[in-house]
C-alpha positions, 0 to 999 in steps of 0.5 A: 329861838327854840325848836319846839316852842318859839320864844325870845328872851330879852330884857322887860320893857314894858309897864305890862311887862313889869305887871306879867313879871310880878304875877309869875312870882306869884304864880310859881310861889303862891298869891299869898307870898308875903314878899316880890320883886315889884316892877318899880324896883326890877327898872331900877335894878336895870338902872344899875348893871342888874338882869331882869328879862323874860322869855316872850313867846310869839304872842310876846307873853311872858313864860319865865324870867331871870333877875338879879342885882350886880354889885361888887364882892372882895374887889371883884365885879360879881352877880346875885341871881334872885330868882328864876321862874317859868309859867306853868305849862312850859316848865321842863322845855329847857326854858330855865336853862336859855335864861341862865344862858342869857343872863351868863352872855350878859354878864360876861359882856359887862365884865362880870365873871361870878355869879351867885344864887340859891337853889332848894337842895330837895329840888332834883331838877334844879340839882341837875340843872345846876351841876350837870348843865351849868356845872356850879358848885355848893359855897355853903348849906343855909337853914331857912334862909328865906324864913319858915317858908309858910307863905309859900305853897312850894315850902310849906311844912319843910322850910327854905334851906338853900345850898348857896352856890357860885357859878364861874362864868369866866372859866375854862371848866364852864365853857368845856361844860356848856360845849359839853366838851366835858360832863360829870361822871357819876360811876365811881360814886355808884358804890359810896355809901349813903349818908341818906337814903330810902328805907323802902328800896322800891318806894318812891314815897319811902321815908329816909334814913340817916348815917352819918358813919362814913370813913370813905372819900366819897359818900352820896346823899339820896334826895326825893325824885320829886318833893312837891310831889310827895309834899302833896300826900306825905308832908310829914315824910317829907318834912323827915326828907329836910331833916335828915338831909339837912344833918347830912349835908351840914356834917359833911361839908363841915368835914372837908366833903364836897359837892362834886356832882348829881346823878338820877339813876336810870333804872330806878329813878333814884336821885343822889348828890355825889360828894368827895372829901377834900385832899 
């Protein structure tokens, strides 16, 4: 349960359940979203080791869900982690967090030890989920892993990339993590260069700018505070945002740099990865 807005998670069951699953999809992503997971094929998935749950509310409504399939990768028993959604209105109360939560508890009970997911590099709140709470790390930069995007209203006009990512659910580093025994520390990156950054210091509708002159270990890369929001007045300023960061990433981490951790900066609200080249 949750202190401020009960809810519990546990795995669909219902056929409504299955029904509610399928119009959240459409909800976060847009009615004209040309593919869903149908709830015929999330039962079978429960059939075979993989996660498709919700967080009820007291009215045991459906406000977010977590799915994904298991399988079986160079021997070892892993998790691809599909999708993770939360109804509008209850976004940013921490319920993305207790179904990655929920889904890490089962997996480990079923001797799963790694899972894989995407996320949109562009999204900060899904950056500081994923490195500063969860503590995963980026496999690899994908272009339009899910095609153009235009049947989306989340990634219309800027593409799908993805960072591929991979969670150790079994690790020492994860569970000193989620104790917060043990956090990223940003500080030594506040001086690193920019790859990509804001032309306009102060404007948080700036367009960015590239360098990719770096010599040093460590290097960050500036993200927009919020995509959606500025996809929906400077589509084009944003689309630039894509571009520019994707140029960066790919020729950062073709290089040896790696993604070490994400920070917001608390006085200007600016968003950056922090990246160090390998030894």
């Amino acid at each position: 349960m949750n202190s401020e807005l009960e809810y519990t998670i546990r795995p669909l069951r219902e056929d409504s359940e299955y029904t509610e699953f399928e119009s959240l999809q459409r909800e976060t992503w847009g009615a004209d979203i040309e593919e869903i997971v149908t709830g015929p094929l999330a039962k079978i998935v429960q059939k075979i080791g993989g996660i498709a749950a919700g967080a009820f509310d007291r009215q045991d409504a459906l406000i977010g869900t977590v799915f994904g399939f298991t399988g079986v990768r160079d021997g070892i028993p892993v998790h691809w982690s599909h999708m993770l959604a939360v109804k509008d209105g209850n976004r940013n109360k921490g319920i993305g967090t207790k179904l990655k939560l929920y889904q890490r508890t089962t997996l480990l009970r079923m001797g799963v030890p790694v899972v894989y997911w995407t996320y949109d590099p562009l999204v900060a709140k899904n950056a500081q989920m994923n490195f500063n709470i969860l503590g995963a790390g980026v496999l690899e930069y994908s272009t339009n892993m899910y095609g153009s995007g235009d049947d989306s209203k989340l990634f219309r006009g800027i593409g799908t990339d993805r960072f591929v990512v991979i969670w150790q659910i079994d690790s020492e580093r994860i569970v000193e993590i989620l104790d917060e025994k043990h956090r990223f520390d940003h500080e030594p990156f506040v001086t690193a260069p920019m790859a990509v950054y804001r032309t306009v210091e102060n404007d948080r509708a700036s367009s960015p700018a590239i360098n990719l002159a770096i010599l040093e270990s460590k290097a960050r890369v500036e993200i927009p505070e919020d995509i959606h929001e500025l996809m929906s007045h400077a589509l084009a300023c944003a689309a630039d945002w894509r571009f520019n960061t994707r140029e960066a990433f790919q020729y950062l981490l073709m290089r040896g740099y790696r993604v070490k951790g994400f920070y917001r900066d608390a006085e200007s609200g600016r968003c950056f990865y922090c990246l160090e080249k390998l030894d």
